[in-house]
C-alpha positions in Angstrom: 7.1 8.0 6.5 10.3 9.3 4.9 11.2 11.3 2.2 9.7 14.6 1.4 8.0 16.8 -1.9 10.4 18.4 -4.6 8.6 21.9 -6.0 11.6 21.4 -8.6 10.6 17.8 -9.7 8.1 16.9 -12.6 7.5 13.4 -10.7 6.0 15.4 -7.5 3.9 17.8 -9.9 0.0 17.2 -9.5 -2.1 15.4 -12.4 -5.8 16.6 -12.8 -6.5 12.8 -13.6 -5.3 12.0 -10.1 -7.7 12.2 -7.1 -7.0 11.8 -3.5 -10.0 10.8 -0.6 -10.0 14.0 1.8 -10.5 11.9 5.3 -11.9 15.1 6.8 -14.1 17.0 3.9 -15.8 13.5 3.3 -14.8 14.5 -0.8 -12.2 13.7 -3.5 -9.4 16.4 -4.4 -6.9 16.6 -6.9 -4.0 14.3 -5.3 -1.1 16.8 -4.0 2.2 16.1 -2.3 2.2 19.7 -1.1 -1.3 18.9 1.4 -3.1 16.6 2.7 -3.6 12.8 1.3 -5.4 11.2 3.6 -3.6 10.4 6.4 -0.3 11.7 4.5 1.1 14.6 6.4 1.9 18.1 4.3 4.8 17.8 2.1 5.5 14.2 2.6 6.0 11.8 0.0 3.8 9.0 -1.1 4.8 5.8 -2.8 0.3 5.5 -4.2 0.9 9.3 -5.5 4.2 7.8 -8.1 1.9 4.6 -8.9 -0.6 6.8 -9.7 1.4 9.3 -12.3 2.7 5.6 -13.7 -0.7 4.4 -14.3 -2.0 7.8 -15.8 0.9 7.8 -18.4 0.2 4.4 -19.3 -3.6 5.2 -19.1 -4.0 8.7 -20.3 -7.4 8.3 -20.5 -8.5 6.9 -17.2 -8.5 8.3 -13.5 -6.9 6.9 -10.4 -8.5 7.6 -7.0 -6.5 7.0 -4.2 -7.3 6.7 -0.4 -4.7 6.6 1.7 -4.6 5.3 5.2 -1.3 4.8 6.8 0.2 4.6 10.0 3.7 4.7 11.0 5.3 2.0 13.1 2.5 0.0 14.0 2.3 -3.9 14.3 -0.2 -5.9 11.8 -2.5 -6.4 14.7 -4.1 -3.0 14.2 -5.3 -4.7 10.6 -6.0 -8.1 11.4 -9.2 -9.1 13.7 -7.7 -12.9 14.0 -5.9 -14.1 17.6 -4.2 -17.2 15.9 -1.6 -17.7 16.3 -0.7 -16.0 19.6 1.9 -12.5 19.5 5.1 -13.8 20.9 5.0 -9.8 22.5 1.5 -9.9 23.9 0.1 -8.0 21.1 -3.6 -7.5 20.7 -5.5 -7.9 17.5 -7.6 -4.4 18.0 -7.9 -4.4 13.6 -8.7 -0.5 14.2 -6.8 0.9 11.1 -8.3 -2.1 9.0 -11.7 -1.0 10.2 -10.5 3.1 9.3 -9.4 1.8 6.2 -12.4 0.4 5.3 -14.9 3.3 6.0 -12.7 6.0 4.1 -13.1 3.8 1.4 -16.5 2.9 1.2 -16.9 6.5 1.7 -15.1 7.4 -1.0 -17.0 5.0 -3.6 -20.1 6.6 -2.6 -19.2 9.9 -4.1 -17.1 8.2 -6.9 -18.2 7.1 -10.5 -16.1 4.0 -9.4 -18.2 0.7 -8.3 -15.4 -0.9 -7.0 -12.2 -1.1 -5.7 -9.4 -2.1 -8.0 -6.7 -3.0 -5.4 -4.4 -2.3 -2.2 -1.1 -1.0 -1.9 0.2 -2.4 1.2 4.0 -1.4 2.8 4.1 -2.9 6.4 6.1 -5.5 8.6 9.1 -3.5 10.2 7.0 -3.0 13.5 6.7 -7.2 13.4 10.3 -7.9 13.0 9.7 -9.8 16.8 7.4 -12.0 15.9 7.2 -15.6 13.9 6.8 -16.2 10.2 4.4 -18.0 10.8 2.4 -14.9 12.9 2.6 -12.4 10.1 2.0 -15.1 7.5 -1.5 -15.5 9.0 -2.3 -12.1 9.2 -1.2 -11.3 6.0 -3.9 -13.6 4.4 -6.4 -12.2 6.8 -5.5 -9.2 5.6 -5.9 -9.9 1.8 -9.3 -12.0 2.5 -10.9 -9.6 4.2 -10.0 -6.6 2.2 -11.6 -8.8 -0.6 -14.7 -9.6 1.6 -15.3 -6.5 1.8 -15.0 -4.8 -1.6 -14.0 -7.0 -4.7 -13.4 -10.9 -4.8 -10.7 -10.1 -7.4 -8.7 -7.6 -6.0 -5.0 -7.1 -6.3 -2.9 -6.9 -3.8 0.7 -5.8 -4.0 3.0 -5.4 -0.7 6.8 -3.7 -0.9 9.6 -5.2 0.9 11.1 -3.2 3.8 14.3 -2.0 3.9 17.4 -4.3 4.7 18.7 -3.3 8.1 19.5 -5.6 10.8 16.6 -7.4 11.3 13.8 -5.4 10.8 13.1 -6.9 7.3 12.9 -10.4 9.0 9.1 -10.2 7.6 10.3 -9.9 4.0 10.5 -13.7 3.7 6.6 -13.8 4.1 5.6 -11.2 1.7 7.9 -12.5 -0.7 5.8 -15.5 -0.8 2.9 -13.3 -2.3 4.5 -13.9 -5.8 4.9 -17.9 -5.5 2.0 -18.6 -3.8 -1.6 -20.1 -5.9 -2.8 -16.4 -6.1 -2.1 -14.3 -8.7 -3.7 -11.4 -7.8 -1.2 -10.8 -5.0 2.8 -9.3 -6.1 5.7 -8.8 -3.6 8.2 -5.6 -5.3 12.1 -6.3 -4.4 12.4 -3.1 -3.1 14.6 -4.1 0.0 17.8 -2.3 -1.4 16.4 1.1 -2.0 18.4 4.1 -0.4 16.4 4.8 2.9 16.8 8.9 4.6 19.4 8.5 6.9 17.6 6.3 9.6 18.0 3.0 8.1 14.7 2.2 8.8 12.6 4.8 6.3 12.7 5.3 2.5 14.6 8.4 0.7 12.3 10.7 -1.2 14.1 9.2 -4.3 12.9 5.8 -3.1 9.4 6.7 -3.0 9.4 7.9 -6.5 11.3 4.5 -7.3 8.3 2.6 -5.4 5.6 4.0 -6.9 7.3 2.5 -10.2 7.7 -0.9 -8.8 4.4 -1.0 -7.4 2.8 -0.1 -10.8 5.1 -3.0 -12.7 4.0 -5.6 -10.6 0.3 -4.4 -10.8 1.3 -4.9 -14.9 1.9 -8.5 -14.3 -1.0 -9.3 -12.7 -3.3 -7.4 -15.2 -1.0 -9.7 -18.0 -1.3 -13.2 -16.1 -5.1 -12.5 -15.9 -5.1 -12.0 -19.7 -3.5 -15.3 -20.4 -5.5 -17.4 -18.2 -8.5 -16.3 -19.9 -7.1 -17.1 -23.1 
């Protein structure tokens, strides 16, 4: 949510070696900011769409297929399937977008050349601002285990902080400790200081762009600190 496409900037411009999931045509189409991505609505920006045109140009050679499931202001119950430890707000743990998540993208590996999934971009945590450390810390790792459960043992995982306003980014602390914990498949990006669109709360369409790029460096460091551990 936030930010919107530019017909007037390269950065928004479709690649032919970028591919999007189309939720409803069960079939992959060249990613576009100007339609459909997913869940994305028309027009809107996507932080996956700028990772995607920075892997490309570091990969010319390669394709990235992106499925993209969001939904706006919802709590990490709606991923996680775990009770512990109790919502301090009387949340439920219904994991219904996990479960969407997943069938889009099992969906989509069926009509890819792909045999697995390479990793998740995750941006989430204002809509848990109420809740402990230690609640979202939980889930979090749910999250990442199942995810992996379910499609790849070594998949990366790489979260964005949220945006610094009031307390809203109380959850920051947790994902923060995705790049000091014993995995290192799993990157935090310091994004907490981008411009957001007015509301304090969203990212500008500028930020987007600016994610996508953070997203792909820390996706760089965990392809580099897998090369010197096998060495």
């Amino acid at each position: 949510t936030g930010g919107y496409y530019d017909p007037n900037n390269e950065d928004d411009q479709m690649d032919e070696n970028i591919l999007s999931w189309n939720i409803h045509d069960k079939s992959w189409d060249i990613a576009s900011l100007e339609r459909y991505m997913g869940t994305k609505p028309l027009n809107a920006q996507c932080f996956a769409f700028h990772f995607a045109k920075k892997y490309i140009k570091r990969f010319p050679q390669r394709k990235v297929g992106l499925v993209v499931v969001g939904a706006p202001g919802q709590s990490i119950c709606r991923w996680s399937h775990t009770e512990y430890p109790r919502s301090s707000c009387g949340k439920k743990d219904v994991g219904d977008i996990f479960d969407k998540s997943v069938l889009y993208m099992k969906e989509a590996l069926k009509k890819s050349k792909a045999n697995h999934v390479e990793g998740v971009l995750w941006h989430q945590s204002e809509s848990d601002f109420n809740e402990t450390h230690e609640y979202y810390r939980h889930r979090l790792k749910h999250v990442i285990t199942e995810y992996r459960r379910m499609f790849n043992k070594d998949l990366a995982f790489i979260a964005g902080e949220v945006i610094k306003c009031n307390d809203t980014d109380k959850q920051n602390v947790v994902l923060r400790e995705l790049n000091h914990n014993n995995d290192m498949l799993t990157r935090c990006v310091f994004s907490k200081n981008l411009p957001h669109c007015g509301d304090e709360l969203h990212f500008s369409t500028q930020a987007h762009r600016d994610l996508g790029d953070l997203y792909f460096e820390s996706f760089m460091i965990i392809q580099y600190m897998c090369i010197l551990q096998q060495k």
